[in-house]
C-alpha positions in Angstrom: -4.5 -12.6 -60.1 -7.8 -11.4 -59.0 -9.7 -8.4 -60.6 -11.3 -6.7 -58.1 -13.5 -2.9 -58.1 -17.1 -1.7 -57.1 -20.1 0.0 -58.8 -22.3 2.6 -57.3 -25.7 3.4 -58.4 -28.5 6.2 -56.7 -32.2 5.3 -56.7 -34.9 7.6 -56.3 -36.2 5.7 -52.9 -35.6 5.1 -49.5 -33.7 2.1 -47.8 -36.3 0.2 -47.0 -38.4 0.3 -49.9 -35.0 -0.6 -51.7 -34.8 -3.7 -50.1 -38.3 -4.5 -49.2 -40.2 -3.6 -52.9 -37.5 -3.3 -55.2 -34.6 -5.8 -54.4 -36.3 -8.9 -53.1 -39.1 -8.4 -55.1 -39.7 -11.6 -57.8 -41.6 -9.5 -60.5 -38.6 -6.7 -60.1 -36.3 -9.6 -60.7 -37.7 -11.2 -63.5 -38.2 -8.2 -65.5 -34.7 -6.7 -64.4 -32.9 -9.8 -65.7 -35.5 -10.5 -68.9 -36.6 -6.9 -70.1 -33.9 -4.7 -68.4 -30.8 -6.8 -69.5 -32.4 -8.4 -71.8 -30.8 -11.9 -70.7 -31.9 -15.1 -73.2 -33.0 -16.6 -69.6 -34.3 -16.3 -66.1 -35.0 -19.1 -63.5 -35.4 -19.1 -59.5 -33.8 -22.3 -58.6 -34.3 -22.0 -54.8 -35.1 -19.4 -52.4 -35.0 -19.8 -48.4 -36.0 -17.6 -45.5 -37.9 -14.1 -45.7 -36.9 -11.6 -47.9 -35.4 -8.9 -45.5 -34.7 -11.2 -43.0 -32.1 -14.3 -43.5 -32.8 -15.1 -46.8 -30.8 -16.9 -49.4 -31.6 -17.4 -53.3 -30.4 -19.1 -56.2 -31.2 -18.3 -59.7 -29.9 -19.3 -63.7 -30.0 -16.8 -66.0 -27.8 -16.5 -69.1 -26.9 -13.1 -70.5 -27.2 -12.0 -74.0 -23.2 -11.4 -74.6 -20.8 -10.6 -77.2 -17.9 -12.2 -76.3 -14.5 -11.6 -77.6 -13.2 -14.9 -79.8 -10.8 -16.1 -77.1 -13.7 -16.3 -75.0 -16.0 -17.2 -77.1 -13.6 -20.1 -78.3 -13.2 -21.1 -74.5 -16.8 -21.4 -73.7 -18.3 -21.4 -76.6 -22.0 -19.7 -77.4 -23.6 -19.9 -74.2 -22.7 -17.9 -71.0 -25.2 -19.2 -68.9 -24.6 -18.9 -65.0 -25.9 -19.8 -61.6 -25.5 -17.0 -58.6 -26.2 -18.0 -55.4 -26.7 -15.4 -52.7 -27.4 -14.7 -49.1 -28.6 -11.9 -47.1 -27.3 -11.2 -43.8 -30.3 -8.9 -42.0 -27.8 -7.5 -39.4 -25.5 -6.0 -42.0 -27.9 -5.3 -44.2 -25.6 -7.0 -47.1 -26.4 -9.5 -49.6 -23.1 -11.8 -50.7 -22.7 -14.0 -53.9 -21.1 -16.2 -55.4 -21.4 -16.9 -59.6 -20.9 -20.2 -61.0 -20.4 -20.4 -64.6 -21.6 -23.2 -66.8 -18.6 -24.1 -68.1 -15.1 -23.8 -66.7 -16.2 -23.7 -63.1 -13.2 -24.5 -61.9 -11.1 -22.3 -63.5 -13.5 -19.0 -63.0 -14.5 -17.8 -59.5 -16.7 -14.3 -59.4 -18.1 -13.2 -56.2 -19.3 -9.9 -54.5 -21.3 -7.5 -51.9 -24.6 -5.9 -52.2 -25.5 -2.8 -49.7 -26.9 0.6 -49.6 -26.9 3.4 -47.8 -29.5 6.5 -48.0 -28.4 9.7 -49.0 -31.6 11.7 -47.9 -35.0 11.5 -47.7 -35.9 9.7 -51.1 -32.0 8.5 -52.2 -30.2 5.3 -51.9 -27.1 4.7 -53.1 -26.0 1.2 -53.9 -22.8 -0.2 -53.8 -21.6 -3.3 -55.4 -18.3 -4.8 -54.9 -17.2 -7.5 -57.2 -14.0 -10.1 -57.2 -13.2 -11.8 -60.6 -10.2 -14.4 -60.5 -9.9 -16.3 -63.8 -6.8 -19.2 -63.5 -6.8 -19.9 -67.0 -2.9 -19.8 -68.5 -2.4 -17.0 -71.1 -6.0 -15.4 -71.4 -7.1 -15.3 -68.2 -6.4 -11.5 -67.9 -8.6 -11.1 -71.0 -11.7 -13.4 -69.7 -11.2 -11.3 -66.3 -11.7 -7.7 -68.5 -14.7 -9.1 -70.4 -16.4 -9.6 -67.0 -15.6 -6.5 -66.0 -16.6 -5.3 -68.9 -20.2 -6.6 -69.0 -20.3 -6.4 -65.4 -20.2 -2.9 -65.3 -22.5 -2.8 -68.5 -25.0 -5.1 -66.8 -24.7 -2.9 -63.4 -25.3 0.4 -65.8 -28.4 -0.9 -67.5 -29.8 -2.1 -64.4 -29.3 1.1 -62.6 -31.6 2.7 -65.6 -33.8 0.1 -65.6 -34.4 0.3 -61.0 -35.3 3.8 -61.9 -37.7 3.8 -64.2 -39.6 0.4 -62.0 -39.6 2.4 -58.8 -41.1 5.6 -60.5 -43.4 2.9 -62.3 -44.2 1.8 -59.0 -44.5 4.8 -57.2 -41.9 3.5 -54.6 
């Protein structure tokens, strides 16, 4: 059974800058995943194309978790992932796909990034994500802890956007 739900966020900006100075950009990144979530690690595996344009990008990070026992009994200490993403310039959407370190097989999370301005200087971002764990007998539990820090992850970030475009001045 899959776990599906989105998570909105507004940002003090307009579309473009969004996309153009805060999304794609590698120093937003790096210190969204290593100062704003505080994740052990960081790491651009591969990126293709032009930011804005067709672009795709793949990056390992591994998030500073405290996982229940049954999950931490399942994958033990390290939650270490690789998301792989593309964005489609027409749509104006970014789509990934999560790969977990271990149990790959068994866990599959994937989602949607857009926005959409809500006046001058507003963006709200929407973030659709799909969690579908196939292990027997917890997998309903593993699928809630994602959620879980999902939405934690998505909150801190949101705080975190913020404060770099008003850093910024975007």
């Amino acid at each position: 059974m899959t776990t599906s739900f989105t998570i909105r966020h507004t940002f003090d900006t307009d579309l473009d800058t969004y996309w153009s100075k805060v999304f794609f950009d590698d120093e937003y990144n790096r210190r969204l995943y290593l100062e704003g979530l505080k994740f052990h690690s960081f790491e651009v595996i591969e990126k293709t194309g032009e930011p804005g344009k067709d672009f795709t990008r793949k990056i390992r990070t591994e998030p500073n978790a405290d996982a229940p026992a049954v999950v931490r009994k399942l994958i033990g200490d390290s939650l270490a992932y690789v998301e792989s993403g593309r964005f489609d310039p027409k749509a104006r959407r970014w789509s990934y796909t999560v790969t977990t370190s271990k149990l790959a097989e068994k866990i599959k999370i994937n989602g949607d990034f857009w926005a959409e301005a809500r006046g001058d200087k507003k963006v709200e971002r929407f973030c659709t994500v799909n969690v579908d764990v196939s292990i027997f007998g917890v997998g309903r539990v593993v699928e809630g802890f994602i959620e879980k820090t999902t939405r934690e992850s998505y909150d801190r970030a949101a705080v975190f956007t913020n404060t770099f475009i008003r850093e910024k001045k975007l």
